[in-house]
N, C-alpha and C positions, 0 to 999 in steps of 0.2 A: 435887248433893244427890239427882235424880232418880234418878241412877245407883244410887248407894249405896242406897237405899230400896229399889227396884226388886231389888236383887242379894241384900237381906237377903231380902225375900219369894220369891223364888225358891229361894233356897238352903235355906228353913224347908220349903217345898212340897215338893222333892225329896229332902231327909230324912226324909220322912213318907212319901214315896213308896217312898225305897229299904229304909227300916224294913218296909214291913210287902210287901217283896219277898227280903227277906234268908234266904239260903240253903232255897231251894225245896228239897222235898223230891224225892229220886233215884229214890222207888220209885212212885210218883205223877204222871201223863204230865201228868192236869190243872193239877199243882203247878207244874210247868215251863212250861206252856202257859201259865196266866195271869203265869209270871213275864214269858216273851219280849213277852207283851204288853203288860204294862204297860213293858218298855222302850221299846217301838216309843211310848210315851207321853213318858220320859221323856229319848231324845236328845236332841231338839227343844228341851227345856227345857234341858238340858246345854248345847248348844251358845249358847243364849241367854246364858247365865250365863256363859258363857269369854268370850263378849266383853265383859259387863258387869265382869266381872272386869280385862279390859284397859284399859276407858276408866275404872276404878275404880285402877287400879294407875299410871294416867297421872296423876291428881290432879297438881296443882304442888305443891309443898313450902313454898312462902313467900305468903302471900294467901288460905289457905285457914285458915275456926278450926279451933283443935286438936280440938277436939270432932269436926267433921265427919273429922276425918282418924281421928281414933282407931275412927269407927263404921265408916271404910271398911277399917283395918285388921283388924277386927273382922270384917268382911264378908267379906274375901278368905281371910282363917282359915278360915272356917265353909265357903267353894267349895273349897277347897284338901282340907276332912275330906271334903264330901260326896264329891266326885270320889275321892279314896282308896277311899275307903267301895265306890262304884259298880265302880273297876277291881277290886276286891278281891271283890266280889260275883261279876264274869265269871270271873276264874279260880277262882272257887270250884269255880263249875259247871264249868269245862272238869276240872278236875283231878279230879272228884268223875265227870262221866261216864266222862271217859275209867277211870279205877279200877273200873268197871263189865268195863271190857274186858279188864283185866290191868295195866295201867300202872301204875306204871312197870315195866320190863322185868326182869329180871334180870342182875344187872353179871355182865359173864365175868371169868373169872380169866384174870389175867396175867401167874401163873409158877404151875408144878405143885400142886397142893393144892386145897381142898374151895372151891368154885363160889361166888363174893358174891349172895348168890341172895335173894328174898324174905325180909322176917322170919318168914312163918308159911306153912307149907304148904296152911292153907285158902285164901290167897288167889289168885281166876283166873289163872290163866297169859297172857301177851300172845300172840298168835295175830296179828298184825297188824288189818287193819282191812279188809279183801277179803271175810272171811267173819264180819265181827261184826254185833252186831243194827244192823240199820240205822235205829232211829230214836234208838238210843244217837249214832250216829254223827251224825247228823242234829243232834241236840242240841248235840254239841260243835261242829260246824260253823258252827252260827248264832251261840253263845257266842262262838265264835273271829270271827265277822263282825263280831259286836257290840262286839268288843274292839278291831279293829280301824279300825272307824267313832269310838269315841272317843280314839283315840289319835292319827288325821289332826284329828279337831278340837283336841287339847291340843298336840299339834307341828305345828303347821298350818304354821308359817313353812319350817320342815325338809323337808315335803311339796311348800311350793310350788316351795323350791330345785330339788325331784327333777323336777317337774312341767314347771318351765321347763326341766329338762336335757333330758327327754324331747321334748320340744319341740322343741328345737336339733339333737336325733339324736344325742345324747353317748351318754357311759356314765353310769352310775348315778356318784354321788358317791361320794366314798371313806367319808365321814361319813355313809352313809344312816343312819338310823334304825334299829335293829335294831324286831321287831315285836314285842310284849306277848306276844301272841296264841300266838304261837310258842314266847318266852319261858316261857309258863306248862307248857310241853310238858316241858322242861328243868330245873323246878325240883325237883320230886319227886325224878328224878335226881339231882341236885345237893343233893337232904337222905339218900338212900341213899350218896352217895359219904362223903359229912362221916361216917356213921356208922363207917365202917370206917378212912377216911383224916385223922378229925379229931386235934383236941391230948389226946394220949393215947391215941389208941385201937392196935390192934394195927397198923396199916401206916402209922402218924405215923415215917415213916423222910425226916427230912431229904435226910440223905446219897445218898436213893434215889427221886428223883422219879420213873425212868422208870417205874414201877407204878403210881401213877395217871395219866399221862400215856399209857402204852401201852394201859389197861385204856381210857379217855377216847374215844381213837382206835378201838379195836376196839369201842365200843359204838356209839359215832356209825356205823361203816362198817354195822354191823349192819343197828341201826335205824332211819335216816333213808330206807333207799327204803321203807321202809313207810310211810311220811308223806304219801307225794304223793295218798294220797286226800281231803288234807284240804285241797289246793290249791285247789277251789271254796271255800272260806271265807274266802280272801281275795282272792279274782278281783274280786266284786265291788264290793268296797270299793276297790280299787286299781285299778281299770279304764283310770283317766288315764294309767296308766304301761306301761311296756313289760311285758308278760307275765312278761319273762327276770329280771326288776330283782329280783323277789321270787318266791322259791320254795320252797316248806315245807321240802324236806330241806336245801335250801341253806341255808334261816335257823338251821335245829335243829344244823348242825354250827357254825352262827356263835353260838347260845345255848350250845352243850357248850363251845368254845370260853372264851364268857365265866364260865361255871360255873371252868375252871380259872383264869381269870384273880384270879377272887375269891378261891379255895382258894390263889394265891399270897400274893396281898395281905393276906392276913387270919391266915396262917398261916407260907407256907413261908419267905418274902423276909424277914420279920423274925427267924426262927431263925437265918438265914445270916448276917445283920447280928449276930447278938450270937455267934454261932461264929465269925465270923471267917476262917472257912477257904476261899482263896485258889482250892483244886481242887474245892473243895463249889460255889465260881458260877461255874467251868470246866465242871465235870458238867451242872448244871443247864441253862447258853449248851447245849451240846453235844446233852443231852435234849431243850430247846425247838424249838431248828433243826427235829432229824430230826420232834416232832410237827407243826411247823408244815409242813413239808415232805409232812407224813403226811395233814393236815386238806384241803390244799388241792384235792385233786382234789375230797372231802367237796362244797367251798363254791363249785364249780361252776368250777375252774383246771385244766385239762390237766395232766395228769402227766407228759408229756413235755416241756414247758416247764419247760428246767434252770435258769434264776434269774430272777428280777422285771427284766428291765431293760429294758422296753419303756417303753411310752406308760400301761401300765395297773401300774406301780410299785406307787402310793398305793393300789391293788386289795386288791395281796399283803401290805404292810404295814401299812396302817392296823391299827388296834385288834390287832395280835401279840401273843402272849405275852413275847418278845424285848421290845416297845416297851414292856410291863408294867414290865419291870427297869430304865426310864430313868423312871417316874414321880414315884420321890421320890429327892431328890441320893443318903441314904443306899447305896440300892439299883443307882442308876449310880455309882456310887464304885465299889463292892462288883466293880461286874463288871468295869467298863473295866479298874479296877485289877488285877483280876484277870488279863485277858487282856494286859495290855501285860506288866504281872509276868513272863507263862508263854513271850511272843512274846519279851522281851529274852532271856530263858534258852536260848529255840530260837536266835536269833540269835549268842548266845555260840557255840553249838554250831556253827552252823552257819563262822560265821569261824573259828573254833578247828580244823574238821576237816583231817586233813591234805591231803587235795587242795583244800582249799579256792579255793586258787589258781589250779589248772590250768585254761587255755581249756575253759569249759564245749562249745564246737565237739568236742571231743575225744571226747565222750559224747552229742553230739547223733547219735542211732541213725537220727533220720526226720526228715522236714520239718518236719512238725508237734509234735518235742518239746520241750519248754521257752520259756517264752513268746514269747523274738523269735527263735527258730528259723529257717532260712530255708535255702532247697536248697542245697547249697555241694557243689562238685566232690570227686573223693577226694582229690585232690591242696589241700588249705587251707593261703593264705600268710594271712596275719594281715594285713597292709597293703593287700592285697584286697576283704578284706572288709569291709562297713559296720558290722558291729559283731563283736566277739572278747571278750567278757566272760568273767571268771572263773564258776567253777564257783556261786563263796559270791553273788555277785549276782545270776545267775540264779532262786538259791534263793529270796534275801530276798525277790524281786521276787513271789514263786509266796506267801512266807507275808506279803505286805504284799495282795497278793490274795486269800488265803484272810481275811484281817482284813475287808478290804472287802464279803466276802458276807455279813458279819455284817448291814453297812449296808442290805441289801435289806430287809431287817425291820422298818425303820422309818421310818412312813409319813412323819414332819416333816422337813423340810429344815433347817430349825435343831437337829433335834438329829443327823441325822446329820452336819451340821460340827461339832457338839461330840467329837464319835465319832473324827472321823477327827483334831481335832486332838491330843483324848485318847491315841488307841489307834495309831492308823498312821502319822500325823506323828512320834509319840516312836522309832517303830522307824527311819523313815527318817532322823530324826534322831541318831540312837545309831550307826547303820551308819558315815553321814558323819561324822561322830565317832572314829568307827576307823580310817576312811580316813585323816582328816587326825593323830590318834597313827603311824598307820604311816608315813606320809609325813614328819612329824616324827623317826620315828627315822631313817629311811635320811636325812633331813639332818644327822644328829646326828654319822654316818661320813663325808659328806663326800664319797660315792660314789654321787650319783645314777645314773651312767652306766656303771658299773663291770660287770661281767660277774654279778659276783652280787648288784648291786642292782637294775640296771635292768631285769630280768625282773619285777620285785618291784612295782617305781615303775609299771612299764607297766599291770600287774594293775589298782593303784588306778585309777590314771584310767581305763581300759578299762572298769570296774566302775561308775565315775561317769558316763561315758559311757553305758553301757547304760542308766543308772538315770534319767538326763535325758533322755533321747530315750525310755524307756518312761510316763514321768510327763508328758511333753509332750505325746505323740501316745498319749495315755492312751485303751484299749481295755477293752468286755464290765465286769466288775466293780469295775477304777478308775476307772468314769465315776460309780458311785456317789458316790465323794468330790471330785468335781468339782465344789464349791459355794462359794460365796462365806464367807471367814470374819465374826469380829467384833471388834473393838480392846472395852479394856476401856470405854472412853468410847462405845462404838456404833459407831464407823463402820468400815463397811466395809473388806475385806484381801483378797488373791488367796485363790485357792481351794488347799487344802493342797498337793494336785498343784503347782500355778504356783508355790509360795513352795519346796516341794523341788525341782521340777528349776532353779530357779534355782540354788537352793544346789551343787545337785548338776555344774549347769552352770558355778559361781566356781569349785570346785575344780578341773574337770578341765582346764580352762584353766590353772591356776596351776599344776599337775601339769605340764602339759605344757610349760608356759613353765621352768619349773624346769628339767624335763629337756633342753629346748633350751639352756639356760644351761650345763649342765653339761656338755653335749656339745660346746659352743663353747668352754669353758674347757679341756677337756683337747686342745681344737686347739689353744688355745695358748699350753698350754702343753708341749705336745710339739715345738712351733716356737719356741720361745723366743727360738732360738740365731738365725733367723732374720730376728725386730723386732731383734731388739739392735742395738747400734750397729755392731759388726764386721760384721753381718750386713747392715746398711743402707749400710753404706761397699763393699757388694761392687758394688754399685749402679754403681757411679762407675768401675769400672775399666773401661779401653778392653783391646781383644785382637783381633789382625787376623790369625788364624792359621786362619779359615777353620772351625773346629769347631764340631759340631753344639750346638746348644743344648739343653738337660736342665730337668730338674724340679731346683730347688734343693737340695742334698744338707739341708740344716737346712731346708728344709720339706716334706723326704719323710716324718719320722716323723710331723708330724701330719696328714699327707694319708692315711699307711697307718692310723694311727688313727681319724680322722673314717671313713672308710670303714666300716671293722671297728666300728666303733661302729653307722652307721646299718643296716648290716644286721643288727646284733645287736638293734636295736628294730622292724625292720621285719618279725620272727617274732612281735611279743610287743604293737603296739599295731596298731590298728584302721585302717581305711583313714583315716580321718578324722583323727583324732591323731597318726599319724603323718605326714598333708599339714601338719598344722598344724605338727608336729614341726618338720620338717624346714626347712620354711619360717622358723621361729623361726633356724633351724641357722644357713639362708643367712644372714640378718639380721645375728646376732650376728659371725660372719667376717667378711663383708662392710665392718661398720664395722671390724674390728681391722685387717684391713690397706689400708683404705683410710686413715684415722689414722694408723696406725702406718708405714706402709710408703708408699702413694701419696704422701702429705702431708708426709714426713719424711725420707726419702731423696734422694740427687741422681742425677740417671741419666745414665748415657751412654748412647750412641746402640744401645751390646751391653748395658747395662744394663735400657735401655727392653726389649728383645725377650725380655732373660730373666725380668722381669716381668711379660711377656703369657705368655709361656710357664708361667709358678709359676698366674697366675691361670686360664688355660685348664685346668691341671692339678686345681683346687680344682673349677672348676665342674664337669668332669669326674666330679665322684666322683656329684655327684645327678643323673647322666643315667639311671641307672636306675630312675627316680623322678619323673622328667619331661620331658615331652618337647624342652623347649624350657627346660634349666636357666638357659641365658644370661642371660634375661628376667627371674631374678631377682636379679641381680649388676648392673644398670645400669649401677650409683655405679663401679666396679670396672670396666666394660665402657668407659664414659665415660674415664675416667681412661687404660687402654689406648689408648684412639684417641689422646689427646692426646699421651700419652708417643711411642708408633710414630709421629706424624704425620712425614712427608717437611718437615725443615729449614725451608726457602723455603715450606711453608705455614703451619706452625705459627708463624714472625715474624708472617705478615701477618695470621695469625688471633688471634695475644696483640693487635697494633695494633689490630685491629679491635674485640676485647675491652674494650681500656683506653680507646679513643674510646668504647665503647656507657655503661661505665661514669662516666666524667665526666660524657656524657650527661643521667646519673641520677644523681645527688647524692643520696645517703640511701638508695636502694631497696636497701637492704642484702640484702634477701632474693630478689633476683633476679628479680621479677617480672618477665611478659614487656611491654616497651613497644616501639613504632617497630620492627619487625622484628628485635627480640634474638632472639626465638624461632625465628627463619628463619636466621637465625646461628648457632645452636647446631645446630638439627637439616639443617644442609647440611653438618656435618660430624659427624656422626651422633651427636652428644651429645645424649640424650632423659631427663637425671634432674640431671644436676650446673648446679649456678645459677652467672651470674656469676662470684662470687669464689670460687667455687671453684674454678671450671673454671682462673682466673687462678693459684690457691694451685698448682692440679698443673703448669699451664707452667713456672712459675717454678722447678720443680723438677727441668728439663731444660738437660743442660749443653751441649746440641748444639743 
């Protein structure tokens, strides 16, 4: 009750005070003089009242009589008018001295034609502030301190944030405050621009932001170093903080700035929302960039510094024009849609071109072009190298990057995942998309592997490959969208990056696994002749005439095929995919004739040898491809031992087999117990279990 009492009698005092201090006269020194002084009377009381106002705005809500609440509502009304009243009073005066000097300036034109200049030629021309009367200047300096002293008491909480960062040796907050003070510098400005640029007037050109935008930028570049004389007017108010935090021409490009920000909201964003047109918030993105791009040096950013992606990010994009266009859903529809629209149409283009496919290696001119570039000899095999990407994935990768510099513009983390799920997600997702229609068709011919698909097949996964290993070990402007998403319920999801190269990582696996299928299949079925049974009964013949032993005439042609095949992908996929390739290759063999042929045949003693010989011939084919092909054939490698083994061991070693296995009743899978494993590997069997090794003796007729 004290409160409220107290706040009503103060707030009646300081109306009566700012009443009969309201708008001093400009031509009259004494007029000003008893104004400044009766302020130096009435901060004191101001700042009394902003706390009475706080322990008056704490009231409880439940236990208090309505009466008493209604008088404090009543109270905080009436602090709420004075303090308007009072800031309203300082920029009177600043805006009414400074117009003593020339202020505001005159707007330069910003395409050929007659000058946006004053309304009337009587008025003084701006000359800066070096050579003007100096106790005009004087005037606005104290105004401007004064302004500034009540606005650390009305945002005091906001100051103290700065005050503790300054403390800690940080930077300034991305959320400072902007300053009144400064603000009021900016608004005449900002009522000369509306004159020419508002609804209706001659340069209300939707379609053509870059004219007040450009004109924006050329005024601020202008006039803000002329401002730094007015830097002691807020020194001492701001004393607690770093000198650097606040700086007149720095704030005046940050007040120009907000001037357009408003001229969006109030005017341009809602034209574009009932236009409708798609290039008009292409133009607009496009316009914003280059002024934001254009302001920053203005707001104390190095020009050489080519995009935000340091530690001081939230610097460059806080409060953006860009971030303007995500305020209301309308206006982020408007744009993201717009750019996902114009990115899927570049995208069509770009997969549609006719080299689209060709190893973008082939046009890599230097080290440094194209984003995962990398020195490569003149002589380039494909299976060399760590990455061999098409032309078209290169590309995407450069405009899902050019997408992502958008994201530097805006200072939220929640909405730049909105951004990236909106706008770069849909592109990476549309791409792999194509990828798997493409892949789709060449299944659809049933020629993964064929001469003129698998050049084709390779592309995909090569592409996907590039695109998973650039989204993983994501660099420079995709670290922007490297942020946590959101389920529609809240919780949390990988960050865009992590959920495409995933995707991007399923496909090329599945690519490759495919094309490993299809390459094992045309081994054999090129060998057909040689599973079959006439081909498995050759197995069994005996011949004692001394001749050399050969590659099996019916499994020459899929030996001459698997060959010719893996050199025909070892031009066309990456060092990587095609180890994986290749490896898939052995696998899928591997089992066919071990199944088919180890497991199902009978051999004779020239049997067994021409079986080592067919399978040294097979492994053969990937020695140029690894060092040590044997090592991936075991199953195959195992089986040879057992088949060749010399008679009189092989008895005593099935004996020893068939005691280990009674042994172990059950252990169907071979595990090693009681020295099995010392058993297997004294006779160099290191892959095949037990019954297996027992399924291949049994299939020796010697």
């Amino acid at each position: 009750m004290e409160h409220v009492q107290e706040l009503q009698g103060l707030t009646r005092q300081l109306q009566r005070d700012l009443r009969v201090m309201e708008r001093p006269s400009t031509d009259d020194p004494t007029d000003l003089a008893h104004y400044f002084a009766g302020l130096r009377e009435v901060l004191p009381a101001h700042a009394r009242c902003l706390a009475l106002s706080e322990a008056t705005a704490a009231l409880p809500q439940s236990g208090v009589p309505s009466q008493l609440l209604e008088q404090a509502d009543l109270a905080l009304e009436a602090a709420d008018r004075m303090q308007e009243k009072l800031v309203t009073s300082l920029g009177h005066v600043i805006r009414q001295q400074l117009g003593l000097l020339g202020w505001p300036p005159p707007l330069v034109a910003s395409a050929p034609g007659p000058a946006l200049g004053p309304p009337t030629s009587q008025e003084p021309q701006w000359q800066g502030l070096e050579a003007a009367n100096e106790q005009v200047v004087s005037n606005v300096q104290q105004a401007m301190s004064t302004l500034v002293v009540v606005q650390r008491a009305v945002q005091c909480t906001s100051f103290l944030l700065e005050t503790d960062a300054a403390e800690g040796g940080g930077s300034p907050p991305a959320d400072a405050p902007p300053l009144w003070a400064v603000e009021q510098l900016a608004q005449p400005l900002a009522e000369r621009l509306r004159l020419h640029f508002g609804p209706g007037r001659p340069m209300d050109q939707p379609d053509r932001p870059e004219l007040l935008l450009s004109l924006v930028a050329r005024l601020t570049h202008d006039v803000a170093p002329s401002l730094a004389p007015l830097q002691g007017a807020i020194a001492a108010p701001l004393a607690d903080l770093p000198q650097h935090w606040y700086f007149v021409p720095v704030e005046f490009a940050r007040a120009m700035r907000g001037v357009v920000q408003t001229m969006l909201k109030e005017q341009l964003l809602p034209q574009l929302v009932i236009a409708g047109n798609a290039h008009a918030w292409l133009h607009l993105a496009e316009c914003l960039h280059a002024f934001e791009k254009e302001m920053a040096p203005l707001r104390g950013i190095p020009r050489h510094t080519a995009e935000p992606l340091d530690d001081a990010l939230e610097l460059w994009a806080s409060g953006s024009c860009l971030e303007t266009l995500c305020t209301q859903e309308a206006w982020r529809q408007g744009w993201w849609m717009a750019e996902r629209g114009e990115a899927l149409r570049q995208l069509e283009i770009i997969v549609d071109a006719p080299d689209a496919w060709q190893p973008a290696a082939d046009v890599w001119d230097a080290p440094d072009d194209g984003l995962m570039a990398s020195h490569m000899p003149e002589e380039k095999e494909a299976w060399r190298e760590e990455f061999w990407p098409p032309i078209c994935a290169d590309t995407v990768l450069l405009l899902v990057v050019d997408l992502a510099r958008r994201a530097a513009w805006m200072g939220s983390e929640h909405l730049r995942s909105s951004y990236a799920a909106a706008v770069p997600k849909a592109i990476l997702a549309e791409f792999r998309g194509r990828l798997e229609r493409l892949l789709k068709t060449a299944q659809d011919f049933r020629a993964l592997a064929s001469e003129s698909w698998a050049p084709r097949v390779a592309g995909y996964a090569c592409a996907a490959h590039h695109m998973q290993h650039s989204l993983r070990e994501a660099t420079g402007a995709l670290l922007l969208l490297d942020l946590p998403g959101e389920r529609s319920d809240g919780a949390p999801t990988a960050s865009v990056l992590t959920q495409e190269a995933d995707a991007f990582g399923s496909f090329q696996d599945r690519t490759a696994r495919k094309l490993a299928r299809a390459v094992a299949t045309r081994f054999s079925d090129a060998s057909s002749a040689y599973t079959r049974r006439k081909g498995l009964d050759a197995f069994g013949a005996t011949f004692n005439d001394g001749r050399e032993v050969h590659t099996s005439p019916s499994l020459d042609p899929g030996i001459r095929g698997l060959e010719a095949d893996l050199v025909r992908l070892s031009t066309v996929l990456d060092a990587v995919l095609f180890r994986q390739l290749w490896r898939f290759v052995a696998v899928g063999i591997q089992h066919s004739l071990f199944n088919e042929v180890a497991t199902e045949a009978h051999f004779s003693q020239q049997g067994s040898q021409q079986f080592a010989t067919d399978v040294a011939a097979v492994i053969g084919v990937f020695q140029p491809w690894t060092p040590r092909p044997a090592a991936h054939f075991r199953e195959l490698s195992d089986a040879v031992i057992l088949l060749t083994m010399p008679q009189d061991q092989a008895h005593s070693f099935a004996a020893s087999l068939g005691a280990a296995a009674e042994a172990h009743q059950g252990d169907a899978q071979g595990i090693a117990h009681d020295g099995i494993d010392e058993l297997l590997s004294s006779t160099g069997i290191t892959r095949l279990t037990v019954p297996r090794a027992m399924a291949v003796l049994a299939k020796r007729l010697w």
